[in-house]
Every structure is written in structure tokens, then in C-alpha cells.
C-alpha positions, 0 to 999 in steps of 0.5 A, a space after each residue: 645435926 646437919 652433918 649427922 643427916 649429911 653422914 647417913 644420906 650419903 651412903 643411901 645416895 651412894 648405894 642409888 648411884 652405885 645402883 644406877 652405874 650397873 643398870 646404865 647401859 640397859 637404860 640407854 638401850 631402853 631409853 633409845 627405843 622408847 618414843 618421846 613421849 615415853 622418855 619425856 614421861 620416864 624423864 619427869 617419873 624419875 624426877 619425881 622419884 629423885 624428889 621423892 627421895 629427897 623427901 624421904 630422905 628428909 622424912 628418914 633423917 627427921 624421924 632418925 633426929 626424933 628419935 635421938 631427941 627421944 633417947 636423949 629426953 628433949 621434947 621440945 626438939 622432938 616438936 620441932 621434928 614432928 613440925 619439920 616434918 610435916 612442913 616438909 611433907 606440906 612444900 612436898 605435896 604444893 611442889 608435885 601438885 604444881 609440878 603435875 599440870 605442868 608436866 601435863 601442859 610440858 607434854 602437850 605442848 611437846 607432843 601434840 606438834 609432834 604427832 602433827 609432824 608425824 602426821 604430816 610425814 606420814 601424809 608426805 609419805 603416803 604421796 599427799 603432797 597437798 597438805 598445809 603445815 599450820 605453825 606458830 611461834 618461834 620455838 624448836 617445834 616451830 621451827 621444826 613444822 616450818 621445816 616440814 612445810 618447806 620440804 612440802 613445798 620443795 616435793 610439791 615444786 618436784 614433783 610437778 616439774 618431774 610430772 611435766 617433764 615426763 608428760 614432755 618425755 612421753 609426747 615427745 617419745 610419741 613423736 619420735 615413735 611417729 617419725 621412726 615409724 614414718 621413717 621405718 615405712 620410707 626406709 623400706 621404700 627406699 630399699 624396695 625402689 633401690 633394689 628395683 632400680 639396681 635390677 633395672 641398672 643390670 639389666 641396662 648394664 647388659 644392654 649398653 655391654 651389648 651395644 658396645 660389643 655390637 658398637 665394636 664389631 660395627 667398627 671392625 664392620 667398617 674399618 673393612 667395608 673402608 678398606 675395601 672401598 678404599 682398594 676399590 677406588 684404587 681399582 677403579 682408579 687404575 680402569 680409568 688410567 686403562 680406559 684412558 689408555 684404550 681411547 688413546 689406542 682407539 684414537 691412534 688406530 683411527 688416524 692409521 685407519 685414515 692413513 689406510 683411507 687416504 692410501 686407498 683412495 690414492 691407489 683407486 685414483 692410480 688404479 683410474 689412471 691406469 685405466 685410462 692409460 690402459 684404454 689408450 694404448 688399445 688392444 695392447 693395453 687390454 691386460 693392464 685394464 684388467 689388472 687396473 680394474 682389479 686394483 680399483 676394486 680391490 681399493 674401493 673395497 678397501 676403502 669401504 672396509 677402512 671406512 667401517 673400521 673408522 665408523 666403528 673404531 669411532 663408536 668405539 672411542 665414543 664408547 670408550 669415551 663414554 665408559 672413561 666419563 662413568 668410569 670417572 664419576 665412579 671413581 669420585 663416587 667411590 672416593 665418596 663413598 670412601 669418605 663416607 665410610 670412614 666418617 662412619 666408621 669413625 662415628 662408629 668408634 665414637 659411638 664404641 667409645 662412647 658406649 665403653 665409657 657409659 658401660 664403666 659409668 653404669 658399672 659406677 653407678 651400680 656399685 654406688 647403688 650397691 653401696 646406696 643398698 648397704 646404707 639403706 640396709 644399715 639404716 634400717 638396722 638403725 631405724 629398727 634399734 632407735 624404734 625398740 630405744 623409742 618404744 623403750 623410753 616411751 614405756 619409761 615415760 609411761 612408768 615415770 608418769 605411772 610413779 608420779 600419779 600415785 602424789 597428790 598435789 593442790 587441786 590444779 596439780 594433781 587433775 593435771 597429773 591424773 590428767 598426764 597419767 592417763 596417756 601413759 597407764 593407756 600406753 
């Protein structure tokens, strides 16, 4: 009898399984967007209805044995059928009422950690990072919801230290902002004190270049005011030597004048003696006495006239003398004077020199402040770029703080991100 059963339920099995191949992939396609609850449902629906099979199976192969019985006229067989039958049916009834509450209890225990973990997702999701994961036992679920709650720990830890670096990031932006600021204000002062120091350089610049221009003209001044100083000791020099000469002259027509004096009073004493002589021949001598007293006159004349040639020849010399001892202090003068004059003008080309040189180190300083402009310039250029980099970054903080608001943490957490959000929506 079992391989009469065996020979009519394998081609129903075969026709379930061939049925089964045709419709697989439409299955597994169904099958994949279904949610758990429904596979875990369709998976118990169609072990029912395999177990069903079987049953009915068995059911059919017992009606097919009855009636064999029948036609062959045993009725005893025929009650073991009907008996079978309803054994069958029985066994089938116990097993799907025991089977359904523990497919229920399966589901729930399945499903209800499930939907928690969706739950808790969507919570995760939606920023509420201040949910608490209750779990229990060791199972996969378990694990699961552990899992869950670790990742809900890690996003906590996450978040907060992202939130307090972006609060850092936004305060310091602030100070950096602050100080560009600062930095921005003191760089134009720096530019504006720069550009009022570079007019006041040029305007230097040309001073010092007239004064080394009138510092060399000074020099040329005197350079010629030593020369011609120096050519007039020379002259003074040679009236000294000519005013020497006219005393020594002065002085040796004194002595000839006193030749003349001493000749003078020799022909008055001759002319006396004549005289004498004259009134001693008597009558005779009358002529000569005449002649005698001519000469006498003629010889005191001479010798007042020598005598006022002498007293002048002798103011003279003293004159000359006097002009000689002037003449002379006029010539150390002179050479002092000249001496002077060319310290002077040395100290002059000194100061020409000295003037040239503060002249080229003006000109040095005002191509280092020109330079000193270009890098002010540059770095206000740098202010401004590192300002707008400032001010971008600043706004980064702002929308960092801004994203990082909408999780919610503990308690603590999230008043300390409401807290460190508001500056940034505000900014």
C-alpha cells in the first residue's frame, strides 16, 4: 500500500515543484520588497500550506486506499481507512493549533524589537540623539539593539565634540575677525603715516639738495675768497718789502742830508774866517767880505733848508716806519685771515660733503619708505583676503553650529548646543 501512496503523491509533488520552478523568480522579487513581517508571515502561510498538502495529501491517498478496499469488498480495511483518516485529521488539527500561537509568539517576539529599532532609527534620524536603547537577553535582536545603542552613543560623543569644536571655530573666527579688524584699522594708519612721512622725506629731500647746492657754491665762494686773500698777503707782503725799501731810502737820504749839514756849517765857518781875514786886510779886502758874507748867508740858508729836509726826511722815516709796523700787522692779519678762510672753506666742503651724503641717505631712506609703502599696500591686500577668508569661515562656524543644533542630545547637551547656536544663527 505504501508504494501504491508513493506512486500517486509523487507526480501531485512533482507538478507543485515544477509549478514552483515557473513562478521563482517572480517570488524572489515579491519576496525582497515585502517587509519582514510579511515574509515571516508568507514563510509560516506556506508551511502551513505544504503541511496542509501532506494532510490532503494523505487524506486523498486514504480515500484512494478506501475505495480499493471498497471494489475489492473488505471492510474491515475500509474501517482502518475511515479511522486513519480521522487520526490524521485529528494530529492535523492539534499540530495547527499548537503551531498558531507560536507562530504568533515567534512574530512578536521577532517583530516588537524590530519595530523598536525602526523606531529608534527613525528617532536617530530625525536628530534625537537622546534616546535610550533598553535591551535584553543574548539573541540576535539583542544584539542588534545593542549595536543600536552603541551607534546612539558614538553620534552622541560625535556630535557633542563637533558642536564644541565648531563653538571653538566660531569664537575663534570671532577673534580673528577682531584682530583683522584692528589690524585692517592700524594698517591704513600705517599707510596714511607713511604717505605723510614720504611727502615730508621729499620735501626734505629737496631742502638738503638745496643745501648741498648752496653748501657747494659756499665752497667755491671760498675757495675764491682764499685765494684772493691769500694773493692779497702776497701784495701786502711785497708793500711791506717796498715800505722797508722806502725807509732804508728815507734813512740814507737823512745821512746825505747831514753830509749837506756838516758841509754847510764847514762853508759858514770858512765863510766867518774870510770875513775875518777880509776885515783885516782893510779897504782892500772890502770885496771879499762882501763875497764872504754872501757865502755865509747862502750857507746858513743851506743849513736851515738841510735842516727842514732832515726834520721832514725824519717824519718821514717815522711815518714810514710807522706804515712799515701797520703795513706788517696787516700782513699777519692777512695770513690770518687767510688761514681762516681756508679752514672755512674747508669746513664748508665738510659740510658740501656731509650734505651730498645725508642727500644720498635721504634718497635711501625714501626708496625704503617707498618700499615700506609697497609692503603696506601688500599687506593691506593680505588683510583684506585674510578679512573676507575670516568672515567666510566665521559664516562656516555659523552654518556648522546652525546643522548641528537641529540633534538633540541629553539634557546637558543639547541646552549647551541650543546654547552654542544661538551665536551662530545671531551671526
Amino acid at each position: 500500500m505504501s508504494r501504491l501512496s508513493l506512486s500517486l503523491a509523487l507526480p501531485a509533488a512533482g507538478s507543485a515543484v515544477a509549478a514552483s520552478r515557473v513562478d521563482n523568480h517572480r517570488a524572489r522579487s515579491l519576496f525582497r520588497r515585502a517587509t519582514i513581517q510579511a515574509r515571516l508571515t508568507l514563510a509560516f502561510c506556506v508551511l502551513g500550506a505544504m503541511s496542509l498538502t501532506v494532510t490532503l495529501l494523505g487524506v486523498w491517498q486514504l480515500h484512494a486506499m478506501e475505495a480499493q478496499a471498497l471494489a475489492a469488498g473488505a471492510t474491515a480495511l475500509q474501517g482502518q481507512a475511515m479511522q486513519a483518516t480521522w487520526i490524521l485529521l485529528g494530529v492535523t488539527g492539534v499540530l495547527a493549533a499548537l503551531m498558531l500561537p507560536v507562530v504568533v509568539a515567534l512574530l512578536v517576539h521577532i517583530l516588537r524589537p524590530m519595530y523598536g529599532a525602526v523606531r529608534i532609527a527613525r528617532q536617530v534620524a530625525d536628530g534625537d540623539l537622546s534616546v535610550k536603547v533598553r535591551t535584553g537577553g543574548s539573541d540576535e535582536m539583542a544584539r542588534l539593539m545593542l549595536a543600536l545603542d552603541d551607534m546612539t552613543e558614538n553620534l552622541r560623543r560625535i556630535v557633542g565634540e563637533v558642536v564644541h569644536s565648531a563653538d571653538a571655530v566660531a569664537h575663534a573666527g570671532t577673534q580673528v575677525r577682531q584682530g583683522q579688524q584692528d589690524l585692517s584699522q592700524r594698517t591704513e594708519t600705517q599707510a596714511s603715516t607713511l604717505e605723510e612721512t614720504a611727502s615730508s622725506m621729499e620735501e626734505l629731500t629737496a631742502t638738503v639738495s638745496q643745501n648741498a647746492e648752496t653748501a657747494r657754491k659756499a665752497t667755491a665762494l671760498a675757495a675764491g675768497a682764499a685765494g684772493v686773500a691769500t694773493e692779497g698777503g702776497q701784495v701786502v707782503g711785497q708793500v711791506v718789502q717796498s715800505m722797508s725799501g722806502i725807509s732804508e731810502s728815507a734813512r740814507r737820504i737823512a745821512d746825505i742830508i747831514g753830509v749837506i749839514d756838516g758841509i754847510a756849517f764847514q762853508t759858514n765857518i770858512l765863510a766867518l774866517n774870510a770875513a775875518v781875514e777880509a776885515a783885516r786886510a782893510g779897504e782892500q779886502g772890502r770885496g771879499f767880505a762882501v763875497v764872504a758874507a754872501e757865502v755865509r748867508s747862502l750857507a746858513q740858508r743851506s743849513a736851515e733848508a738841510a735842516r727842514e729836509i732832515k726834520t721832514l726826511i725824519t717824519d718821514s722815516v717815522d711815518r714810514v716806519e710807522s706804515g712799515a709796523r701797520l703795513v706788517d700787522t696787516a700782513g699777519r692779519k692777512m695770513d690770518a685771515i687767510v688761514s681762516s678762510v681756508c679752514e672755512v672753506s674747508a669746513l664748508i666742503a665738510e659740510i658740501a660733503a656731509a650734505s651730498e651724503e645725508q642727500r644720498s641717505g635721504i634718497e635711501q631712506v625714501n626708496a625704503a619708505i617707498g618700499q615700506m609703502d609697497q609692503v603696506v599696500q601688500k599687506n593691506a591686500a593680505l588683510v583684506d583676503q585674510t578679512s573676507h577668508a575670516t568672515e567666510t569661515l566665521h559664516e562656516h562656524s555659523a552654518a556648522l553650529l546652525r546643522s548641528v543644533a537641529q540633534f538633540r542630545l541629553e539634557d546637558a547637551a543639547g541646552m549647551a548646543s541650543q546654547r552654542l547656536a544661538a551665536p551662530g544663527a545671531g551671526a
